[in-house]
N, C-alpha and C positions, 0 to 999 in steps of 0.2 A: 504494500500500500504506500508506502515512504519512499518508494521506490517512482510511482505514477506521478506522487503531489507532486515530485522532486522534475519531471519531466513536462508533467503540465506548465511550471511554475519558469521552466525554462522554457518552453513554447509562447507563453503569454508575455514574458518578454520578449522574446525575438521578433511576434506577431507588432507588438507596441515601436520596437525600433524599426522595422520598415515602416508602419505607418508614419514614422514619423519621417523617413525616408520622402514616402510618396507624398505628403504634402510637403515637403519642402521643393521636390520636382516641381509639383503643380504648379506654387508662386513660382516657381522661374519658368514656367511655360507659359503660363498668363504675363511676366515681364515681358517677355522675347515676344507675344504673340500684339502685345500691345507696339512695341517697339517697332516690328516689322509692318503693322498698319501705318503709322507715322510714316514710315519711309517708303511705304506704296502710296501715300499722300500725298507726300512732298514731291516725289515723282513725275505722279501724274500731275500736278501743280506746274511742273516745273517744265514737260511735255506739252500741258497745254500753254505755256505761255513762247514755248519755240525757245527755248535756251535751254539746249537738252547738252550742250557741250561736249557730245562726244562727234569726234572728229573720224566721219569712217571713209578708209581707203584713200582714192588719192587728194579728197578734199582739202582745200586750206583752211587753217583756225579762222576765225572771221577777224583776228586783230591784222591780218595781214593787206 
């Protein structure tokens, strides 16, 4: 019997430090996922106003 509690008792920590794992994941997934909207934002922001600053192939910068 001393034997089970002693197993249980290490189960139900183990079960408690991942949990505590998985929410600490989650706020950094909800960081990341807020963050990555911002910069799909600012993007297309940035797209529709025509100063997308990438220079493709053999075009010139526009300071030229």
């Amino acid at each position: 019997m001393e034997e089970l509690e002693e197993r249980i008792a290490h189960l139900t920590r183990t079960v408690d430090d991942l949990s505590d794992v998985v929410a600490r994941q989650q706020s950094e997934i909800d960081l990341l996922t807020r963050r990555m909207a911002m910069l799909m934002q600012r993007e297309a922001e940035r797209e529709a106003q025509g100063s997308g600053g990438v220079v493709l192939g053999d075009e010139k910068p526009p300071h030229y």
